[in-house]
FIKE-729693 format. One record per residue (C-alpha): residue in one letter; chain; x, y, z. Coordinates in nm, 4 decimals. Layout:
<rs>
['A','A',[X,Y,Z]];
...
</rs>
This chain:
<rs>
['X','A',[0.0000,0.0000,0.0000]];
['X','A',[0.2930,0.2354,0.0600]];
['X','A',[0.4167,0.1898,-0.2849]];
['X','A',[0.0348,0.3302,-0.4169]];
['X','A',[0.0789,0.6014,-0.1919]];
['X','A',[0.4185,0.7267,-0.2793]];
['X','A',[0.2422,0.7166,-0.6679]];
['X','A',[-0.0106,0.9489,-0.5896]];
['X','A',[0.2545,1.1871,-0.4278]];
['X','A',[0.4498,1.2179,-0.7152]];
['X','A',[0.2357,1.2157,-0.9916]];
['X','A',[0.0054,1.5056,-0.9337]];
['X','A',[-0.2393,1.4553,-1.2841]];
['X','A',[-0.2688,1.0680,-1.1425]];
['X','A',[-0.3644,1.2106,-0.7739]];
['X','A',[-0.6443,1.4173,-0.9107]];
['X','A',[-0.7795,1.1594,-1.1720]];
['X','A',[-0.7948,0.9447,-0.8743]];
['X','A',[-0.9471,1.1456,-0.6324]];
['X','A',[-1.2067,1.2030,-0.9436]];
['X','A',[-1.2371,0.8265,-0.9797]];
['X','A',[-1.3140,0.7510,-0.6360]];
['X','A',[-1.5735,1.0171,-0.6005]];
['X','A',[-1.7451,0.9109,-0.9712]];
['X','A',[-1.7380,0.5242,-0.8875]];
['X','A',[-1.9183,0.5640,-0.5452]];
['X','A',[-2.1886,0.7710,-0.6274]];
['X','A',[-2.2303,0.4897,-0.9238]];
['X','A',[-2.3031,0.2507,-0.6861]];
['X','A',[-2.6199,0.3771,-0.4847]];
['X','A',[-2.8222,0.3869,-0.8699]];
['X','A',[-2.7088,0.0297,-0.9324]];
['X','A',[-2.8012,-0.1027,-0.5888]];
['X','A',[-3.1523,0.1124,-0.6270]];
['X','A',[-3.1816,-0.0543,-0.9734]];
['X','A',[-3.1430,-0.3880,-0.9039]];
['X','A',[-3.3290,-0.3321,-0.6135]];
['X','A',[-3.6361,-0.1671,-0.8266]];
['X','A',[-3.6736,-0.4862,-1.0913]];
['X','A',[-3.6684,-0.7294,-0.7952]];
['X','A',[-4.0045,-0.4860,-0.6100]];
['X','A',[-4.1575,-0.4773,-0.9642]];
['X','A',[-4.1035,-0.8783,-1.0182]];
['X','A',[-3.9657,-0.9020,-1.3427]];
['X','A',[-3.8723,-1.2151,-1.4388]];
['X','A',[-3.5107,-1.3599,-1.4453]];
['X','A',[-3.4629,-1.2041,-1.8348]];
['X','A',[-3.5317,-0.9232,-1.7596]];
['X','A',[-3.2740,-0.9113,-1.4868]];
['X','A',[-3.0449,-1.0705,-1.7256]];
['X','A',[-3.1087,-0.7821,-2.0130]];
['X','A',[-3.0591,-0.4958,-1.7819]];
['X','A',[-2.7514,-0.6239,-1.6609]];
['X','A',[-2.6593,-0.7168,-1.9924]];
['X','A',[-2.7220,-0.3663,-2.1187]];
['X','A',[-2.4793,-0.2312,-1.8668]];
['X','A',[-2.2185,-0.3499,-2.0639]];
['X','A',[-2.3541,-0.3597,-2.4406]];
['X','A',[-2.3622,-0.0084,-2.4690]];
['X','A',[-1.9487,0.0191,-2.4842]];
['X','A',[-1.9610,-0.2386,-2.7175]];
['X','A',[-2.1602,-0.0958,-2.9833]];
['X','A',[-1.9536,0.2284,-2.9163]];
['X','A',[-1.5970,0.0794,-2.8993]];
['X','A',[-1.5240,0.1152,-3.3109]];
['X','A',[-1.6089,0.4827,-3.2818]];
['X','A',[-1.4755,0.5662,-2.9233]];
['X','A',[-1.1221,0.4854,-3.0345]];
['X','A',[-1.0730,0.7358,-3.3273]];
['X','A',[-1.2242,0.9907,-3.1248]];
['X','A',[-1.0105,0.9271,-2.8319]];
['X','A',[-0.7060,0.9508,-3.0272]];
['X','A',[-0.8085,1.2813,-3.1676]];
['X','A',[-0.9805,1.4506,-2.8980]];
['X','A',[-0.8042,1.6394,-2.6232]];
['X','A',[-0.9169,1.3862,-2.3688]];
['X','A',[-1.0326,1.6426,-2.0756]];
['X','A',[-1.2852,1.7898,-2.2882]];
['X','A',[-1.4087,1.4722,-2.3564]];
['X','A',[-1.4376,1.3413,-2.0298]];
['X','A',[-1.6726,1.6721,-1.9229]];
['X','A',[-1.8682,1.5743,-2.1880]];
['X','A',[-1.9482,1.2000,-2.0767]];
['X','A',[-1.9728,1.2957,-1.7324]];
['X','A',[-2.2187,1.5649,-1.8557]];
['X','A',[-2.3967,1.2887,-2.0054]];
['X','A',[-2.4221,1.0963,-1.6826]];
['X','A',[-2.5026,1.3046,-1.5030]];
['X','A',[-2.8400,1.3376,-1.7172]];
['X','A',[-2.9302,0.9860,-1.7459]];
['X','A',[-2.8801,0.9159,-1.3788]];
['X','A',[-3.1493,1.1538,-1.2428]];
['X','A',[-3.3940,1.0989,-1.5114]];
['X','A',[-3.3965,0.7348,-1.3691]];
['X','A',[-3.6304,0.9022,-1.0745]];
['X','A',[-3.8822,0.8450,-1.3382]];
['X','A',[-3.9312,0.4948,-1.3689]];
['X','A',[-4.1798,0.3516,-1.0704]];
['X','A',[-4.3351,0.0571,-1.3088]];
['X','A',[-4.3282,-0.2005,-1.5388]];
['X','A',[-4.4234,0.0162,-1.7942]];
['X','A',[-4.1497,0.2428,-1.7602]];
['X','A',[-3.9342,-0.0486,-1.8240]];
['X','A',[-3.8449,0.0985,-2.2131]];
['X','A',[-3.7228,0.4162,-2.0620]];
['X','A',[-3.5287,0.2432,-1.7957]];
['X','A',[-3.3228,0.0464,-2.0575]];
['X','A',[-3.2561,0.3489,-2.2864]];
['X','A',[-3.1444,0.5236,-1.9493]];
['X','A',[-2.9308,0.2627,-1.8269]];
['X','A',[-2.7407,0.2276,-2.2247]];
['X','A',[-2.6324,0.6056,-2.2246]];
['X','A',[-2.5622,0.6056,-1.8830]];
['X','A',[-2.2996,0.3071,-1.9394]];
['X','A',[-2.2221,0.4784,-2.3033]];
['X','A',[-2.0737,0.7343,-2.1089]];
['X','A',[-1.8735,0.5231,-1.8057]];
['X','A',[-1.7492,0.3433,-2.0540]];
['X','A',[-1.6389,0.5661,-2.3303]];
['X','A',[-1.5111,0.7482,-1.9738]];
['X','A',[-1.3246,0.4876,-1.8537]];
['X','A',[-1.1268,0.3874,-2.2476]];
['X','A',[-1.0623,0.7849,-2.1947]];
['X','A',[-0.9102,0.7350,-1.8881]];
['X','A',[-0.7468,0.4218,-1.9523]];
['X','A',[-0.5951,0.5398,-2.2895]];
['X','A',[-0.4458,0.8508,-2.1043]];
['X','A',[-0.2501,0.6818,-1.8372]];
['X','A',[0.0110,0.5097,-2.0463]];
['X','A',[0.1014,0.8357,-2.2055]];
['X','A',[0.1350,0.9750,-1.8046]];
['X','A',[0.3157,0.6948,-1.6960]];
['X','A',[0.5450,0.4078,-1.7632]];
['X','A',[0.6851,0.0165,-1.6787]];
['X','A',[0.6400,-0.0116,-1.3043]];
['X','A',[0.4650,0.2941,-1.2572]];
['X','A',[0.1773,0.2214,-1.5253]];
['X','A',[0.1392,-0.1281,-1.3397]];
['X','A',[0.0812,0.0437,-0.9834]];
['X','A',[-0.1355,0.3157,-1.1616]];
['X','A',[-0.3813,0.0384,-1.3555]];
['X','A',[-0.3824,-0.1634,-1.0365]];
['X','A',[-0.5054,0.1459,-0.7906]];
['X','A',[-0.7182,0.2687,-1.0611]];
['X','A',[-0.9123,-0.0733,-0.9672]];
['X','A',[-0.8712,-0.0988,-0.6459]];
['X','A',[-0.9960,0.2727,-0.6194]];
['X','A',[-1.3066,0.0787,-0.8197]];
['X','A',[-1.3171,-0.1872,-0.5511]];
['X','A',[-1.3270,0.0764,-0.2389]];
['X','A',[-1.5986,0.2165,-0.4068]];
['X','A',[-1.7666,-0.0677,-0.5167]];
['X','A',[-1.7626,-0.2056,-0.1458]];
['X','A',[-1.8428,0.1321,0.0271]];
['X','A',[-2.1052,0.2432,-0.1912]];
['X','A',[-2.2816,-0.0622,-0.2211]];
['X','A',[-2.2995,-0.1555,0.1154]];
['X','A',[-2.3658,0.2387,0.2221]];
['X','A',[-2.6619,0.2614,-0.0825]];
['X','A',[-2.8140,-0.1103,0.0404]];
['X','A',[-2.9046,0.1095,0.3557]];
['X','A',[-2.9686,0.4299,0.2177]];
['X','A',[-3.2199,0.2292,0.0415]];
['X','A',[-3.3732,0.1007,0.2621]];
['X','A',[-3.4547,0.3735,0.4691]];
['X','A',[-3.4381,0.7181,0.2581]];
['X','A',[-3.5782,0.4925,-0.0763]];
['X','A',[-3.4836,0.4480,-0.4417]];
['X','A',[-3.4843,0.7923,-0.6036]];
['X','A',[-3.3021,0.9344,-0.3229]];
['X','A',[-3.0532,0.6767,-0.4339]];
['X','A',[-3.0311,0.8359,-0.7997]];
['X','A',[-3.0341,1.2218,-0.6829]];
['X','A',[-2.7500,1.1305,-0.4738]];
['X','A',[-2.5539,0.9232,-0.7763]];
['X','A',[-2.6347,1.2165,-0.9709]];
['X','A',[-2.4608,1.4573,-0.7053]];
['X','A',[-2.1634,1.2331,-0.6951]];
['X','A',[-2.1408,1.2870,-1.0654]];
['X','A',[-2.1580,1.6925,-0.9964]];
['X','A',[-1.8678,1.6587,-0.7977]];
['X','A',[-1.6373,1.4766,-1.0128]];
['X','A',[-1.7408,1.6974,-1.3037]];
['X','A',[-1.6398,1.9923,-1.0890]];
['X','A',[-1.2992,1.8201,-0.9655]];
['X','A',[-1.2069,1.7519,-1.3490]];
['X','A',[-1.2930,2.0954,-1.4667]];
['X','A',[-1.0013,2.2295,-1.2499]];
['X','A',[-0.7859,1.9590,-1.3055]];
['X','A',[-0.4817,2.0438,-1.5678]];
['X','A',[-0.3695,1.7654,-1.7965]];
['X','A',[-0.0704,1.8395,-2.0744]];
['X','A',[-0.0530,1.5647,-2.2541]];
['X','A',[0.1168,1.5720,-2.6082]];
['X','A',[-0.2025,1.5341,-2.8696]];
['X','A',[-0.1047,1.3588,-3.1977]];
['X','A',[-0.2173,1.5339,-3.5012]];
['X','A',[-0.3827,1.2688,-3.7327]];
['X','A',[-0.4849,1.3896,-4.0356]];
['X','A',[-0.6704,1.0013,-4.1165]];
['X','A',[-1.1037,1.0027,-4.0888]];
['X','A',[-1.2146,0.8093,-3.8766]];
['X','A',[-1.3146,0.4992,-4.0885]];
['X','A',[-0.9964,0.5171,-4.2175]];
['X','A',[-0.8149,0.4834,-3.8498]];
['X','A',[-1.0590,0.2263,-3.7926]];
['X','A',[-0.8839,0.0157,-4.0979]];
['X','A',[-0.5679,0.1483,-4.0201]];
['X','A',[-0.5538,-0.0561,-3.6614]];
['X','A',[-0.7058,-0.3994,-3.8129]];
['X','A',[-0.4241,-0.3568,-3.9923]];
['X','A',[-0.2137,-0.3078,-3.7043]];
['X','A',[-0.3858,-0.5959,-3.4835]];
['X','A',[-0.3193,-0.8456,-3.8407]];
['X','A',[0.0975,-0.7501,-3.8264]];
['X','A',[0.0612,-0.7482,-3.4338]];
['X','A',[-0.0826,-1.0894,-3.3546]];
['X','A',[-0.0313,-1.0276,-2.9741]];
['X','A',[-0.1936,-0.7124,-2.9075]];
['X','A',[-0.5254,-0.9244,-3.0067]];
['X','A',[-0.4259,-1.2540,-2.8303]];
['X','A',[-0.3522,-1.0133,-2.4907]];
['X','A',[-0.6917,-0.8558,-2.5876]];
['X','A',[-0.8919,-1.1835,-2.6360]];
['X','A',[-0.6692,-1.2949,-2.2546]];
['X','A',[-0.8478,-0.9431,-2.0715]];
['X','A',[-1.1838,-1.0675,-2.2196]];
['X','A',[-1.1865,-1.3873,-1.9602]];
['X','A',[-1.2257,-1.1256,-1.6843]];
['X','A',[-1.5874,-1.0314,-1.8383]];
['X','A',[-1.6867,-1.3656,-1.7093]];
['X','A',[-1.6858,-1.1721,-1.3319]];
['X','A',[-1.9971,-1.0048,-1.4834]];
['X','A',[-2.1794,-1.1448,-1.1930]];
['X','A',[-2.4377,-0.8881,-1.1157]];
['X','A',[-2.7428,-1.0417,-1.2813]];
['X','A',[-2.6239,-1.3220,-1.0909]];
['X','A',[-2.6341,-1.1631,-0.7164]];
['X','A',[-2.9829,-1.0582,-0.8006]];
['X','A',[-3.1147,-1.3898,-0.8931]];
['X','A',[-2.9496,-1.5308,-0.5614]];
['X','A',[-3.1020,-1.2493,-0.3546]];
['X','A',[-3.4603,-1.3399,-0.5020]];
['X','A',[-3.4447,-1.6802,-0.4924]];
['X','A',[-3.2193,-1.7599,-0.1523]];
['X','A',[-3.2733,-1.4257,0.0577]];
['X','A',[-3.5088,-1.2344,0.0277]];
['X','A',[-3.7265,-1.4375,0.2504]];
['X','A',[-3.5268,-1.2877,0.5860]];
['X','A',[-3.3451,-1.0169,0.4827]];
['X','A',[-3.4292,-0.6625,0.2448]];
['X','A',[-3.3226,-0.7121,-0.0387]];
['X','A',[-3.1479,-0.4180,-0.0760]];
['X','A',[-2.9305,-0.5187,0.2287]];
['X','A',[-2.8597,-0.8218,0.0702]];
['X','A',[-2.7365,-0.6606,-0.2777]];
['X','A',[-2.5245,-0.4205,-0.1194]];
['X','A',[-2.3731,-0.7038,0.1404]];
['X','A',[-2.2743,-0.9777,-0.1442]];
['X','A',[-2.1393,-0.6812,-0.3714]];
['X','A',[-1.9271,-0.5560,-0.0720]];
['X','A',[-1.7395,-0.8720,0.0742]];
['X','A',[-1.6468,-0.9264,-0.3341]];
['X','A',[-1.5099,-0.6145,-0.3376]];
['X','A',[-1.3420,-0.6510,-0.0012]];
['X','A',[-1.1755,-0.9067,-0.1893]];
['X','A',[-1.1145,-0.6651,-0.4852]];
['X','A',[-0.9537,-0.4110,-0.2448]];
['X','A',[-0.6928,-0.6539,-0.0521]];
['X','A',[-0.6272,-0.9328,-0.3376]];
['X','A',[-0.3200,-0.6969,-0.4983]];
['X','A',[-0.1807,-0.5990,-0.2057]];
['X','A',[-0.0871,-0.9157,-0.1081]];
['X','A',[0.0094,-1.0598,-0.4769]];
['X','A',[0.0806,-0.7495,-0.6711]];
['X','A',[0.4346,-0.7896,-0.6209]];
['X','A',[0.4388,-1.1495,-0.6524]];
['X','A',[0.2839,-1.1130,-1.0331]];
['X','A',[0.4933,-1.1879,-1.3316]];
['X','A',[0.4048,-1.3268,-1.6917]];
['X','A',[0.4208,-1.6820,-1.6004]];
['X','A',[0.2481,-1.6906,-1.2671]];
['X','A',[-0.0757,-1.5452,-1.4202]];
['X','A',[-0.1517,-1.8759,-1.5477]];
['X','A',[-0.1848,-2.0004,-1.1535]];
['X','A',[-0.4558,-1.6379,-1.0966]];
['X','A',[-0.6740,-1.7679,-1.3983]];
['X','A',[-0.6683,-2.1264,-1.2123]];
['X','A',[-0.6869,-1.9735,-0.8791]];
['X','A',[-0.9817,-1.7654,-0.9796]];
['X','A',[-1.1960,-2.0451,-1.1737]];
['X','A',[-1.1555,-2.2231,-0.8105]];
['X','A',[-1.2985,-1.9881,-0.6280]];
['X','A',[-1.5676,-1.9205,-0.8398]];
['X','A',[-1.6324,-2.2838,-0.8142]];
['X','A',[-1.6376,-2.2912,-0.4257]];
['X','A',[-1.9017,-1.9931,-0.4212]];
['X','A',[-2.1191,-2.2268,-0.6190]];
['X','A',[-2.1349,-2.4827,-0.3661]];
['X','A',[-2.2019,-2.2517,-0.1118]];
['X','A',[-2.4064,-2.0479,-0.2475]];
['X','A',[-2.7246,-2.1614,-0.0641]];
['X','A',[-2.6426,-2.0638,0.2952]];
['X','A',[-2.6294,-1.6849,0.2989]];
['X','A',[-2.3534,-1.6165,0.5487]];
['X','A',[-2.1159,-1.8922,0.3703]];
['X','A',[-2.1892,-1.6774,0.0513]];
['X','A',[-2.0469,-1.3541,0.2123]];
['X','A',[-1.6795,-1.5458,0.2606]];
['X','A',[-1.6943,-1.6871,-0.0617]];
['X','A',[-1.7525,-1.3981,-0.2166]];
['X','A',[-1.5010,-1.2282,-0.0358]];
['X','A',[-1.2942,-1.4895,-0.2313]];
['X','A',[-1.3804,-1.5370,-0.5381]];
['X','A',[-1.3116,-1.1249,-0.5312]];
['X','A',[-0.9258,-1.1846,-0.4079]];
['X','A',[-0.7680,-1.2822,-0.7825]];
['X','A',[-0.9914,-1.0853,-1.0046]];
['X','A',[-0.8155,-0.7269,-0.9342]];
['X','A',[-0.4691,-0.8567,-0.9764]];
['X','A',[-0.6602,-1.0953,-1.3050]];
['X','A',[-0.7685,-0.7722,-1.4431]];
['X','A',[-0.4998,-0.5224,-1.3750]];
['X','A',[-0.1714,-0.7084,-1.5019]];
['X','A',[-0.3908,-0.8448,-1.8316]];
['X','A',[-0.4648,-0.4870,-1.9068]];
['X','A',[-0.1141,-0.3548,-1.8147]];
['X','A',[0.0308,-0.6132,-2.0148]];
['X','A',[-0.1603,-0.4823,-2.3301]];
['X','A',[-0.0620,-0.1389,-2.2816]];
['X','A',[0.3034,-0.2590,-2.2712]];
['X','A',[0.2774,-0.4700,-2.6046]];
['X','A',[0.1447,-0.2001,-2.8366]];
['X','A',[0.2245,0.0925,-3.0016]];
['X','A',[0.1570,0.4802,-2.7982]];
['X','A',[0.0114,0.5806,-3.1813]];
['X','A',[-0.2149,0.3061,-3.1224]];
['X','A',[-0.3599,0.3541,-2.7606]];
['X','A',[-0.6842,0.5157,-2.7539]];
['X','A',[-0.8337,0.2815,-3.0569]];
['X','A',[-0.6708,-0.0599,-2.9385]];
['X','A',[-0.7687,0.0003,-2.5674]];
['X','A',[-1.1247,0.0721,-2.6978]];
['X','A',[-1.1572,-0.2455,-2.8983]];
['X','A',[-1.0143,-0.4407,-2.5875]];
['X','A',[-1.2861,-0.2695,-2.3825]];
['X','A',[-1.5150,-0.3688,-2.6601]];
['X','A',[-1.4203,-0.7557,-2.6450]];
['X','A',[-1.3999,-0.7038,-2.2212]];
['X','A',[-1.7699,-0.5159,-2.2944]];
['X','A',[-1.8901,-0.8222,-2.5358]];
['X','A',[-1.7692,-1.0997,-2.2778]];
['X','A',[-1.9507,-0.9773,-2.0145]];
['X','A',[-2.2637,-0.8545,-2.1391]];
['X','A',[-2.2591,-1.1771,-2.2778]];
['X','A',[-2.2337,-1.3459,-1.9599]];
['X','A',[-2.4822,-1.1538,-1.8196]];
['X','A',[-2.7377,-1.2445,-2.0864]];
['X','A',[-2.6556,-1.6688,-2.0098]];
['X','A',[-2.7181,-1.5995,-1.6570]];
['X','A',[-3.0668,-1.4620,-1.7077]];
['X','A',[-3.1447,-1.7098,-1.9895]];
['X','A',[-2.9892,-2.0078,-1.8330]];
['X','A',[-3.1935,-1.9565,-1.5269]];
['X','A',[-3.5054,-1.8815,-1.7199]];
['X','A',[-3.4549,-2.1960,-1.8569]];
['X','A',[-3.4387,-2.3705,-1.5399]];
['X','A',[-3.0743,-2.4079,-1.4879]];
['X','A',[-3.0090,-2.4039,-1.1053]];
['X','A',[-2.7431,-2.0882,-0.9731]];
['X','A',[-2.5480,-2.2937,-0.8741]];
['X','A',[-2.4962,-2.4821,-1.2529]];
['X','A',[-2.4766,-2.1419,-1.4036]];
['X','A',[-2.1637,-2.0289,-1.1722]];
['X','A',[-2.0087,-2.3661,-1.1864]];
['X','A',[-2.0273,-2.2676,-1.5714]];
['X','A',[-1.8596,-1.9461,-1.5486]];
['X','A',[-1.5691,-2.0729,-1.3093]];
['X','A',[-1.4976,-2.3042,-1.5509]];
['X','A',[-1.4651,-2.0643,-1.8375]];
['X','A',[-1.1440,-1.9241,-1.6464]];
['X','A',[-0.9386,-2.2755,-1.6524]];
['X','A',[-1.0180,-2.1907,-2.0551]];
['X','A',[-0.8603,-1.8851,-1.9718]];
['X','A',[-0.5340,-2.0499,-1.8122]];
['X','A',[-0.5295,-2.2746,-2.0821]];
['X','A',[-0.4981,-2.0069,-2.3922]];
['X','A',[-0.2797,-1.7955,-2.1718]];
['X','A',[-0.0284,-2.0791,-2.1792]];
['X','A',[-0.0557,-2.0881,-2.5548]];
['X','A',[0.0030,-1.7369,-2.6118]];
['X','A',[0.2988,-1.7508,-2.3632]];
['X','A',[0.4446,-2.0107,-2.5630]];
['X','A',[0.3838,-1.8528,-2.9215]];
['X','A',[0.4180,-1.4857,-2.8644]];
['X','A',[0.6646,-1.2645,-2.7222]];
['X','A',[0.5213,-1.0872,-2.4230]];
['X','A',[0.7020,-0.8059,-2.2735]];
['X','A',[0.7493,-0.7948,-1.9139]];
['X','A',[0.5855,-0.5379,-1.7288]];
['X','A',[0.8785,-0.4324,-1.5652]];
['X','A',[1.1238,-0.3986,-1.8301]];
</rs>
């Protein structure tokens, strides 16, 4: 933790993008607690769960063609006003839906609302690299997500009570402050950067990196190995277990925000303990590590309580899983190429776990037991291992630290 620390002290642009970060993602978390919380008081059925989790993530795919040209061109702090403008917008206009039949409005709500995190977040991502380097750019991409996981776990298990007792549209005014904030914090924020001048369009940058990823075989192998961690899409999931399990004894609000926040417990302490221990070769053992875990929460997924720990768990690997995958692109390309090869990996990341979020609701509208479906997923991450050993073998992968 010292080592994050002494980061923030000496970079000053990563300090405040931080400090922006942490105030964005927590407010983030009281709409999605209030949403989930909202389809399970209008009983909607398990697709419908699935879909809106789904569209959560679908939104940055669609975009992710697009968002990369524009990131590359853009000055990248005038861009990220104008997303967090954007969600600012769709986050208090969620006060609006109270039934079923406000369901269409909630969907085209939530997809700008993620267009904008995510087209936010490629921003962000594509930015640090050119900020910071080796060593540095690991500790950066690894705070930026445990900053995500502190967030995740306070504002989820704050929102599960503010819930409760102030309601759901309190919940959204609030995200929508929280998006005020940040929006003010950036504003002031000054970020020199050098900004390429490309003369290309924009369809023709878009051929320009397939031709890049065809003479660069890696860059898409490392972005097909980040894709595995879309399979920790497991909010759809946590809903369907608080319906089904919980809500019998417990508001279900309080139940959302509690499973959410001993996962992200895990989130927050899994790199500080194997951060440094990390390298190329041992990721193969997190992928393994991970799909065990994931496995374990499956079979004790029934009792409530056991849930919590193995939650807590099955959180440890995936910051460290998703960090060093996504480091280890950024080391392996070219700094022309950032902003459009980060937002196709986001796309593929996007793709992965919308569509994991989609099987969850259909397999269990289908009659697949919770338990099956998370079995399933865990097992999608010793697939993971697997093709990370290939690439390993028949690619040459940079080190992080060199």
């Amino acid at each position: 933790m010292k080592e994050y620390i002494k980061l923030l002290k000496e970079e000053k642009v990563l300090r405040q993008l931080s400090t922006i970060q942490l105030i964005s993602y927590f407010g983030a978390w009281f709409s999605n607690v209030a949403i989930y919380t909202l389809l399970i008081e209008l009983h909607v059925s398990a697709s419908v769960v699935g879909f809106v989790a789904m569209l959560n993530f679908f939104a940055g795919v669609l975009q992710a063609p697009y968002s990369g040209p524009v990131i590359d061109r853009m000055n990248p702090k005038k861009l990220m006003l104008l997303l967090i403008t954007v969600e600012i917008v769709a986050t208090v206009s969620l006060i609006f839906v109270t039934e079923v039949s406000d369901l269409l409005l909630l969907y085209v709500l939530i997809f700008f609302k993620m267009a904008a995190a995510s087209f936010y977040f490629t921003t962000e991502m594509s930015l640090l690299p050119k900020i910071l380097h080796g060593s540095k750019l690991q500790r950066a991409n690894e705070l930026h997500s445990i900053i995500w996981s502190f967030s995740y776990t306070l504002g989820m298990a704050v929102s599960g009570f503010v819930v409760y007792w102030f309601g759901i549209k309190t919940a959204f005014l609030l995200d929508g402050l929280m998006f005020f904030i940040a929006f003010w914090l950036l504003f002031y924020t000054e970020i020199k950067i050098e900004i390429l001048k490309i003369e290309e369009n924009i369809f023709r940058m878009m051929q320009e990196t397939f031709v890049y990823l065809k003479r660069t075989p890696k860059a898409l192998h490392l972005m097909i190995i980040h894709s595995f961690v879309g399979l920790t899409a497991f909010d759809a999931l946590v809903a369907l277990m608080v319906d089904e399990y919980y809500a019998s004894f417990i508001a279900a609000s309080l139940a959302l925000g509690l499973l959410h926040s001993a996962r992200a417990v895990g989130l927050v302490i899994g790199p500080v303990y194997i951060g440094k221990w990390i390298n190329n070769t041992r990721l193969v053992y997190v992928f393994i590590a991970q799909g065990t875990a994931v496995w374990i929460w499956a079979f004790l997924m029934h009792n409530f309580y056991l849930s919590l720990a193995a939650s807590v768990l099955v959180g440890f690997f995936t910051t460290t899983l998703w960090s060093y995958s996504y480091t280890l692109l950024q080391k392996n390309i070219e700094k022309k190429y950032y902003g459009r090869i980060v937002a196709y990996n986001d796309m593929l990341f996007l793709s992965s776990a919308a569509f994991t979020s989609y099987m969850i609701g259909f397999l269990a509208a289908h009659s697949f037991s919770l338990e099956a479906i998370t079995a399933i997923i865990g097992s999608g991450f010793f697939v993971g291992a697997i093709y990370y050993k290939y690439v390993l073998k028949s690619q040459k992968i940079k080190e992080i630290s060199l």
